[in-house]
C-alpha positions as CSV (number, residue, x, y, z in Angstrom):
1,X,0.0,0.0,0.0
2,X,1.1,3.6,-0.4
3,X,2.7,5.6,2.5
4,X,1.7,9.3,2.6
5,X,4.1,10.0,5.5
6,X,7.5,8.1,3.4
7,X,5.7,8.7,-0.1
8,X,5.8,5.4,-1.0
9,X,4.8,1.5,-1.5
10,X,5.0,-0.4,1.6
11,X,4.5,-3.8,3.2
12,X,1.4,-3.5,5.2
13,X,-0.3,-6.0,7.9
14,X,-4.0,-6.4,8.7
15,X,-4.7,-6.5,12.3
16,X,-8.3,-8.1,12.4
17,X,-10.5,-8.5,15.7
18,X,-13.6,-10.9,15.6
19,X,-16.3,-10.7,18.2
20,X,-16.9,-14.0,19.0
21,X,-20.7,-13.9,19.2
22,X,-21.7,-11.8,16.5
23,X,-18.9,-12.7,14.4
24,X,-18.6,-8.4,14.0
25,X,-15.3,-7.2,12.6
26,X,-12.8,-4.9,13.0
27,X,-10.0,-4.6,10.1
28,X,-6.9,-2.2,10.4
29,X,-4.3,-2.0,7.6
30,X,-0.8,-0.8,9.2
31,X,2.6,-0.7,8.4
32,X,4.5,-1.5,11.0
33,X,3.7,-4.8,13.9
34,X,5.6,-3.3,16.9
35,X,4.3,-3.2,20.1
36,X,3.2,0.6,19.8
37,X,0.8,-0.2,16.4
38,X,-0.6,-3.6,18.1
39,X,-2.0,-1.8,20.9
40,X,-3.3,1.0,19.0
41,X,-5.4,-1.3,17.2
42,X,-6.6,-2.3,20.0
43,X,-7.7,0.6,21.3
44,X,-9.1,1.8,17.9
45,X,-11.1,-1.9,17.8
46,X,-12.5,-1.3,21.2
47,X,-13.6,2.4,19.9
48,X,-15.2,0.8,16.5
49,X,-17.2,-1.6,18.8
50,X,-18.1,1.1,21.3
51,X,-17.0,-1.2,23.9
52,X,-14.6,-3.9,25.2
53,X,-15.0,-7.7,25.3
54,X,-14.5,-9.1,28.7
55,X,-12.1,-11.8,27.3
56,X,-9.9,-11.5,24.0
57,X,-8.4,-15.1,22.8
58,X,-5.0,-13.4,21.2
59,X,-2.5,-14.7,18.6
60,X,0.7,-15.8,20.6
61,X,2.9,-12.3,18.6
62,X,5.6,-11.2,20.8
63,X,3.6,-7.9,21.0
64,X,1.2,-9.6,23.4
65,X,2.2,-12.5,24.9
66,X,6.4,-13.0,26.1
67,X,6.3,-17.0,27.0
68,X,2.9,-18.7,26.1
69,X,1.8,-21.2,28.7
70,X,-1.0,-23.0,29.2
71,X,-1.5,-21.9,32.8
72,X,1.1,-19.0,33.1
73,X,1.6,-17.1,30.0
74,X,3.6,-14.0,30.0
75,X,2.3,-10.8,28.5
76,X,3.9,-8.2,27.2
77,X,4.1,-5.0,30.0
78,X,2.7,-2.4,27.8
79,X,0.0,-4.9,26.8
80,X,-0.4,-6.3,30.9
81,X,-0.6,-1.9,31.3
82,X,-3.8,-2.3,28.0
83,X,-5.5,-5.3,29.6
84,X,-5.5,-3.9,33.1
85,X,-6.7,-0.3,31.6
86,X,-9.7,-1.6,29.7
87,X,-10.4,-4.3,32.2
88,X,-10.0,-7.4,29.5
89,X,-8.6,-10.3,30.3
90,X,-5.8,-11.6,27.7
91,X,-6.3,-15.4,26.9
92,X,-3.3,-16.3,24.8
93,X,-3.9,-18.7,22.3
94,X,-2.4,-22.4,23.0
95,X,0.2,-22.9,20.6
96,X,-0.1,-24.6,16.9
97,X,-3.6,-24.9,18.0
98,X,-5.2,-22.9,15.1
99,X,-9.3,-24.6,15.4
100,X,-9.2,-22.4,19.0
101,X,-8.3,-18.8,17.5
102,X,-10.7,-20.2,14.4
103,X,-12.7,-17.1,14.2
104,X,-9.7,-14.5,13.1
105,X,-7.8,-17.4,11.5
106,X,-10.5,-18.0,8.6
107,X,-10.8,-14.1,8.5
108,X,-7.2,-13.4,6.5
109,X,-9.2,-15.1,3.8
110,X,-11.8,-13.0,3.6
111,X,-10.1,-10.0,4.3
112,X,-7.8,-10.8,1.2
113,X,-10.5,-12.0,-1.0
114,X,-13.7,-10.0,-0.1
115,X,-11.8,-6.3,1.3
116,X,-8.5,-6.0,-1.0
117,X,-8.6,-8.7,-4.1
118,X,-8.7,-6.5,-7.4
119,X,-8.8,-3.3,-5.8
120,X,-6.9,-0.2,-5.5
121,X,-6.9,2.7,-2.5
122,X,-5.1,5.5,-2.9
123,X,-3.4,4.5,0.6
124,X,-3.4,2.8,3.6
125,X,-5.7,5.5,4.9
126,X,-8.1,5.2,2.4
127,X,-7.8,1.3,3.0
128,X,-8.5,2.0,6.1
129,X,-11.6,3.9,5.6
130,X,-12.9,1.0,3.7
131,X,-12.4,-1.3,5.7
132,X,-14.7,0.0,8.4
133,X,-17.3,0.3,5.9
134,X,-16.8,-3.0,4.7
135,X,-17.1,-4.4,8.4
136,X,-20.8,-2.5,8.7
137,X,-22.2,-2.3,5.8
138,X,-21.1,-5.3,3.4
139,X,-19.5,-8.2,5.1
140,X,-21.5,-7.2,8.0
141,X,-24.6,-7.5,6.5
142,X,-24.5,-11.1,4.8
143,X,-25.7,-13.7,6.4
144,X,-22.6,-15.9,8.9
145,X,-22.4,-19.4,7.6
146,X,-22.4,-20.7,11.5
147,X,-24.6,-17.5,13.2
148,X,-27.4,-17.8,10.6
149,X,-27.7,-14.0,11.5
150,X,-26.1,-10.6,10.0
151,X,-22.8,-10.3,12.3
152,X,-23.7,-6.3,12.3
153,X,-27.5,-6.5,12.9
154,X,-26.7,-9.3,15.6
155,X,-24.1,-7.0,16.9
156,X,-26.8,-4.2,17.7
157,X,-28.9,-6.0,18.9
158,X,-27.5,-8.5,21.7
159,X,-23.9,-8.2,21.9
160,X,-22.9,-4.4,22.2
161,X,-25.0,-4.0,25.4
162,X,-22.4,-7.1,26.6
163,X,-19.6,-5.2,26.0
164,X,-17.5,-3.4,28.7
165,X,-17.8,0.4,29.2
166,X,-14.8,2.0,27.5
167,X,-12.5,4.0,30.4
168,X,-13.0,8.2,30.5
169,X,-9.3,8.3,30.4
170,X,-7.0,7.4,27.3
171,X,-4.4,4.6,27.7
172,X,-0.8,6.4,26.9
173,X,1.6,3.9,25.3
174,X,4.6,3.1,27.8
175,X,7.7,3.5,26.1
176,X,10.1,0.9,26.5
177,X,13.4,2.5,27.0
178,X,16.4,-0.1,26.2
């Protein structure tokens, strides 16, 4: 995708967020993976949903989780400092177990096929903005193969009221000094 800020083509990442009842989506296209871009997408997920999950199954990335165990994982301070802020609770993933993270898993499919395949944004901001359209108004209104419902509409109705108040203060990045 094209970089306004370097002025140029770039490698970019889809973070992607599934709420596991509705199946409702949040997509963000960013260039860079580091701990500083994994919590903002975070945050800017819990913003799109207007709320916070209680529990968020996460992928085991270094940004999140240090030493994945079963019944001790390590997380990652600055995302320990996100979890304890929103009032989530981080369930790492259990490693090479792909059927329990299932829900974001089958979603780099879609993203690719559905969001970006034969298309062309002017840059990652403008990706950006499509993609939250995309979440509400297209993807989010066909019919989930396993829901039988429209993740958005189903969303509205029963599973934003479920969500978690987001805090009246911000969460500031800690910066890791080395």
């Amino acid at each position: 995708m094209y970089d306004p800020v370097s002025k140029r083509q770039r490698k970019a990442w889809a973070f992607i967020m599934v709420l596991s009842y509705s199946r409702h989506r949040f997509v963000r296209f960013v260039f860079t993976m580091d701990i500083a871009s994994w919590i903002d997408c975070h945050i800017r997920a819990f913003e799109f949903f207007g709320g916070v999950p209680s529990t968020i199954v996460l992928d085991n990335l270094k940004q999140g989780v240090i030493k994945p165990d079963i019944y001790d994982p390590v997380l990652n301070r600055a995302y320990g400092d996100l979890e304890r802020h929103f009032g989530f609770v981080a369930d790492p993933a259990r490693v090479r177990s792909p059927r329990l993270k299932g829900k974001v898993e089958r979603m780099v499919p879609v993203v690719r096929q559905h969001l970006l395949a034969g298309r062309f944004f002017k840059d990652i901001r403008e990706a950006n903005q499509r993609a939250v359209h995309w979440a509400r108004y297209e993807i989010g209104q066909q019919v989930h193969g396993t829901t039988k419902q429209r993740p958005y509409e189903m969303f509205l109705k029963e599973e934003r009221a479920a969500l978690q108040p987001l805090p009246d203060k911000p969460f500031e990045i800690p910066l890791e000094q080395k």
